[in-house]
N, CA and C atoms as an extended XYZ file, in Angstrom:
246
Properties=species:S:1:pos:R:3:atomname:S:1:resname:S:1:resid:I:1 pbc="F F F"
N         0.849       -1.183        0.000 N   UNK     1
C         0.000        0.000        0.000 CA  UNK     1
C         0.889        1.239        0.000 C   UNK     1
N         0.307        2.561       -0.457 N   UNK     2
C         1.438        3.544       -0.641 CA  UNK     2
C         0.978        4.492        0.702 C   UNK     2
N         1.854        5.636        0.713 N   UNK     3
C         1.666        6.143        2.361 CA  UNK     3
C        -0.077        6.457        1.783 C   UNK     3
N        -0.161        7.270        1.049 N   UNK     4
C        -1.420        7.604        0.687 CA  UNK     4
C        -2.572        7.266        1.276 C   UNK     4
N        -2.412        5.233        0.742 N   UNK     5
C        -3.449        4.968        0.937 CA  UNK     5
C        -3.631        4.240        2.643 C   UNK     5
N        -2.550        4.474        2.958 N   UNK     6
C        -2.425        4.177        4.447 CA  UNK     6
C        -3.031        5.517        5.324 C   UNK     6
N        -2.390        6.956        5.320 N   UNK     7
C        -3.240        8.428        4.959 CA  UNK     7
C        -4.790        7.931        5.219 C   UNK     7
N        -5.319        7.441        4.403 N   UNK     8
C        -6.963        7.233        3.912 CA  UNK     8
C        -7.314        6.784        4.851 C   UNK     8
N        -6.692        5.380        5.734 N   UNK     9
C        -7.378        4.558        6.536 CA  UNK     9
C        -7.419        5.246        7.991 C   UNK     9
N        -7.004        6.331        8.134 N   UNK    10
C        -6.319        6.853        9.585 CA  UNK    10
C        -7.949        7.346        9.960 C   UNK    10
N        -8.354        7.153       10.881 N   UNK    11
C        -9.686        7.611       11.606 CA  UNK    11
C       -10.525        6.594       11.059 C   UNK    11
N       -10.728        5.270       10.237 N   UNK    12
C       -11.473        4.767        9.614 CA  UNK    12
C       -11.836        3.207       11.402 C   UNK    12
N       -12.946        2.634       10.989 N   UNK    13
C       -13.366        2.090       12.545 CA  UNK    13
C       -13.909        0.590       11.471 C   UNK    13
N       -13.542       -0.363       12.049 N   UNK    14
C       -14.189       -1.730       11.726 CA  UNK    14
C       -14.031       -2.641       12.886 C   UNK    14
N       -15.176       -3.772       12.797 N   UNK    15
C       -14.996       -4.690       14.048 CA  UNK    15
C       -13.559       -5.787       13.796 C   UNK    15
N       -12.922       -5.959       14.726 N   UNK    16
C       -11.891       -6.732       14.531 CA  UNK    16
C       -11.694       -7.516       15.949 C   UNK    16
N       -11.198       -8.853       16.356 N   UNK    17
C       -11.439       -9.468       17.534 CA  UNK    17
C       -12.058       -9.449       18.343 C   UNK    17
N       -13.408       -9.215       18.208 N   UNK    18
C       -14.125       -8.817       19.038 CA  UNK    18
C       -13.932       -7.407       19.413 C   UNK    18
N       -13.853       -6.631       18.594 N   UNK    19
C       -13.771       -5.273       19.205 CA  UNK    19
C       -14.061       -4.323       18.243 C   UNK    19
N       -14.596       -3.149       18.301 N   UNK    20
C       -14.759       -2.157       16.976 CA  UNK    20
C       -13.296       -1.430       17.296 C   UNK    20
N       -12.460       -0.900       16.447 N   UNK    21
C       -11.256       -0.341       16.301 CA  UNK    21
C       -11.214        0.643       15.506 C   UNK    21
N       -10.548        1.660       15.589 N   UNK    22
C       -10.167        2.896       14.956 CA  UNK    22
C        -9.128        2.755       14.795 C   UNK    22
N        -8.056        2.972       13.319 N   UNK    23
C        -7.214        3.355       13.061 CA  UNK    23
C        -6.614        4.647       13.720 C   UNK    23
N        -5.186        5.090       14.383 N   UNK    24
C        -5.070        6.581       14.886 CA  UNK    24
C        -3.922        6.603       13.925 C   UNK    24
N        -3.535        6.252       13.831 N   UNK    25
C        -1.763        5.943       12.919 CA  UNK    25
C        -1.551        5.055       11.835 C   UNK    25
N        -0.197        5.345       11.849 N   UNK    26
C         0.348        4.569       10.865 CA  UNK    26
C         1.817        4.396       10.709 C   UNK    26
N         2.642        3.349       11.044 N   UNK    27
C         4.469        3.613       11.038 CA  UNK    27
C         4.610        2.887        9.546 C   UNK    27
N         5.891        3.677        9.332 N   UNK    28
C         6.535        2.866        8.153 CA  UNK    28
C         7.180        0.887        8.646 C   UNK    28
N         7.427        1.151        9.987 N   UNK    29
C         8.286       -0.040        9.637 CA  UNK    29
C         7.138       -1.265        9.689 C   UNK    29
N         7.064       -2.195        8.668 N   UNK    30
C         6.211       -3.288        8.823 CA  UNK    30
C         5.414       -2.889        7.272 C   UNK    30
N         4.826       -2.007        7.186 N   UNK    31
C         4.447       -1.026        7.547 CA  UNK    31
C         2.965       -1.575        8.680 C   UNK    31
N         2.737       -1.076        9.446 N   UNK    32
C         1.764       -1.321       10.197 CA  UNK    32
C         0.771       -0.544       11.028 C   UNK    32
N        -0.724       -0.538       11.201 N   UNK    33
C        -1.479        0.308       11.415 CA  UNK    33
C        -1.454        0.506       12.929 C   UNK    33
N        -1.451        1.692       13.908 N   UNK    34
C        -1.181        2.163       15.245 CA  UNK    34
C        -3.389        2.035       15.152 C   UNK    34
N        -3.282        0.713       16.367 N   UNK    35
C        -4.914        1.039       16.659 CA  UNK    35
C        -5.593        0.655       17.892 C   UNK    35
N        -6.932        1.439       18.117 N   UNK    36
C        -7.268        1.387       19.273 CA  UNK    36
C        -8.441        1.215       20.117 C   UNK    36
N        -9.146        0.820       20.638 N   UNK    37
C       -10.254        0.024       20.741 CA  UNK    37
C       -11.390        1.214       21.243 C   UNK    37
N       -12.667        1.230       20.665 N   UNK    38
C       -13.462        2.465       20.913 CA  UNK    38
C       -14.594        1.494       21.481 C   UNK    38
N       -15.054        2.508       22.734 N   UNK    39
C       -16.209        1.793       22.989 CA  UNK    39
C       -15.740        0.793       24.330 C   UNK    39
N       -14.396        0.829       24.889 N   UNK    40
C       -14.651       -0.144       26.137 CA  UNK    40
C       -13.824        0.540       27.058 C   UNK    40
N       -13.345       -0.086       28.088 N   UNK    41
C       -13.252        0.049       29.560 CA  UNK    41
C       -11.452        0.750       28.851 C   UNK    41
N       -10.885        1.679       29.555 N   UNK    42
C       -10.135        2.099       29.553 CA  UNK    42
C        -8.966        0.906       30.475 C   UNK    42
N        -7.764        0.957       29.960 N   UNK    43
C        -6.772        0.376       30.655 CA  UNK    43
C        -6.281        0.923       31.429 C   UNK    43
N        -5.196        0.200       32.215 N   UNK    44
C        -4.599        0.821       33.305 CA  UNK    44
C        -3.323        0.527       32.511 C   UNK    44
N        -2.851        2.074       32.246 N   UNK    45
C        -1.327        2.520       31.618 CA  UNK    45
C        -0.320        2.460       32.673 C   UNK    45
N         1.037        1.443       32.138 N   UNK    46
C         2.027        1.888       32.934 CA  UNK    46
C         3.032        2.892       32.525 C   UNK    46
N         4.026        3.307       33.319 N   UNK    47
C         5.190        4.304       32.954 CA  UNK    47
C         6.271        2.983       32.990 C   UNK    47
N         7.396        3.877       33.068 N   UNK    48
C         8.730        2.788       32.376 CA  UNK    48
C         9.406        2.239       33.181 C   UNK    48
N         8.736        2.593       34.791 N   UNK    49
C         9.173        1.914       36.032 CA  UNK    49
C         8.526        0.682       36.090 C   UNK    49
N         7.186        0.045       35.451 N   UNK    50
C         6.165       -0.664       35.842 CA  UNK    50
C         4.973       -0.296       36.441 C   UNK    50
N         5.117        1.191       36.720 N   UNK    51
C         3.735        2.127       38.038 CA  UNK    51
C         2.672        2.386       36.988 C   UNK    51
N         1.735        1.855       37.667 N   UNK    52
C         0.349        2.376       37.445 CA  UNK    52
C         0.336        3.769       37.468 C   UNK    52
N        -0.182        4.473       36.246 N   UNK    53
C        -0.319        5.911       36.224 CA  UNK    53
C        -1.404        6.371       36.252 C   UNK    53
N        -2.117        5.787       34.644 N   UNK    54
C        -3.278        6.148       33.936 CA  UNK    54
C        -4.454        5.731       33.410 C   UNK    54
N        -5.591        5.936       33.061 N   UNK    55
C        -6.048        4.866       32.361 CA  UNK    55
C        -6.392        5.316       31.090 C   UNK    55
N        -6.082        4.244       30.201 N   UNK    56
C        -5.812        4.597       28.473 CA  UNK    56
C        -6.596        3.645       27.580 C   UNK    56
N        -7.135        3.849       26.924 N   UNK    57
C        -7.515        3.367       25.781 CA  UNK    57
C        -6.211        2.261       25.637 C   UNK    57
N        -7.087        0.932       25.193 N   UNK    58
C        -6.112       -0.234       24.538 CA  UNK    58
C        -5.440        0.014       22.896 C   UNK    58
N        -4.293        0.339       22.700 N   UNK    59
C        -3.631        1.049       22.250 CA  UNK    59
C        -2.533       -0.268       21.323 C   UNK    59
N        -2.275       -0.744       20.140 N   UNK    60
C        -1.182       -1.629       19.696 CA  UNK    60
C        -1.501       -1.601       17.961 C   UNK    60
N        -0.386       -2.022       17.898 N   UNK    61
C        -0.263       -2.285       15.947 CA  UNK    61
C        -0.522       -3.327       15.398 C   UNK    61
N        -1.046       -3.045       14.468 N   UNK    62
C        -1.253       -4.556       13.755 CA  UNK    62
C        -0.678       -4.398       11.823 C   UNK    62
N         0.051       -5.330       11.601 N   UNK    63
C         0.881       -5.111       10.380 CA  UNK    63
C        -0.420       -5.098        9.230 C   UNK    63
N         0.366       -4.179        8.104 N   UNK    64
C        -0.396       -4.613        6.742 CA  UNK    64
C        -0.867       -5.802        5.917 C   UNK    64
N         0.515       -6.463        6.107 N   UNK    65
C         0.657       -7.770        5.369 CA  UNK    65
C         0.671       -8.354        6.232 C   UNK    65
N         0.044       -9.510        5.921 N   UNK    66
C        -0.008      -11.195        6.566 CA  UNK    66
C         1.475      -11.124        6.498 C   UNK    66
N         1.892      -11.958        7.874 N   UNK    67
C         3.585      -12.355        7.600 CA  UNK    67
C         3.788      -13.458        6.930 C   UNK    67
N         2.673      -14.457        7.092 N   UNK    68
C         3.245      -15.942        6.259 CA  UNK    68
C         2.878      -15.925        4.587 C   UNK    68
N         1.299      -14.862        4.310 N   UNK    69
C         1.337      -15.260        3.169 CA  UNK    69
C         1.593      -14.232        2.279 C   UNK    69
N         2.170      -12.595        3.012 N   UNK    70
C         2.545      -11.293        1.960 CA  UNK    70
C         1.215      -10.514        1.500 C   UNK    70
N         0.318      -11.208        1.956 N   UNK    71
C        -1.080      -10.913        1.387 CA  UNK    71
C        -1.356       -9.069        2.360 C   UNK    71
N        -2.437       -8.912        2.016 N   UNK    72
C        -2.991       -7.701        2.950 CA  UNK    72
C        -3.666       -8.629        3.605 C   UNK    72
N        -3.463       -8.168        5.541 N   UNK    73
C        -4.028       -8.611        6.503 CA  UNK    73
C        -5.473       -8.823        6.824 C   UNK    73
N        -5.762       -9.140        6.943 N   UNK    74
C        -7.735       -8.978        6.787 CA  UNK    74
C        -8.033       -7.968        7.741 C   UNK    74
N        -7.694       -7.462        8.514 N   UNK    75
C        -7.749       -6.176        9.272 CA  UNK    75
C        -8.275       -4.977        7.947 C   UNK    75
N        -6.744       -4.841        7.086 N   UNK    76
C        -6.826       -4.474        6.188 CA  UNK    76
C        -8.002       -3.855        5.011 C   UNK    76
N        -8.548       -5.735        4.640 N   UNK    77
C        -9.389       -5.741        3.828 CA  UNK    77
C       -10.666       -5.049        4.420 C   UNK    77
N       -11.251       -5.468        5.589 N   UNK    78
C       -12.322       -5.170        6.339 CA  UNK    78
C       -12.043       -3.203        6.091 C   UNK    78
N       -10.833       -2.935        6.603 N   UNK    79
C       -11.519       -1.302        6.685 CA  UNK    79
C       -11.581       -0.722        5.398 C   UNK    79
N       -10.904       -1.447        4.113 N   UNK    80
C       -10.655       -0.628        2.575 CA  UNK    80
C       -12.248       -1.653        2.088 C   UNK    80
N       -12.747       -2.485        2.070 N   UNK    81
C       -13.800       -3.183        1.818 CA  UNK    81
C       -15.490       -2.372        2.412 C   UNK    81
N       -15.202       -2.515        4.032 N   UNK    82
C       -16.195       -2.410        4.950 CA  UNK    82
C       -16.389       -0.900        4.710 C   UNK    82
């Protein structure tokens, strides 16, 4: 996918593991989408000691491509499809 169309998907929301998700980001390396779960119980954020600080939205990346088959991830398909 080109940054572009990575660009496009940023704010876009589909159900994925049981969860509806919003795209917030996007990194080059992988390249892979920064995303985050809308709609549930906030987490308990740590700092870099291990301490409970905050509570945050569930927050992680999930790559473009399938790693085994190069394909686009079905994450993917669902938000450029859905």
């Amino acid at each position: 996918m080109t940054e572009d169309q990575l660009d496009a998907l940023i704010g876009r929301q589909t159900a994925y593991g049981g969860l509806t998700v919003r795209v917030v980001d996007w990194v080059p390396e992988g390249p892979s989408l920064v995303l985050t779960a809308v709609g549930t119980e906030a987490a308990i954020q740590t700092d870099q000691f291990g301490e409970a600080r905050r509570r945050a939205p569930r927050t992680w990346t999930e790559p473009v491509y399938d790693a085994d088959s190069g394909t686009l991830h079905p994450l993917i398909v669902a938000l450029t499809d859905g």
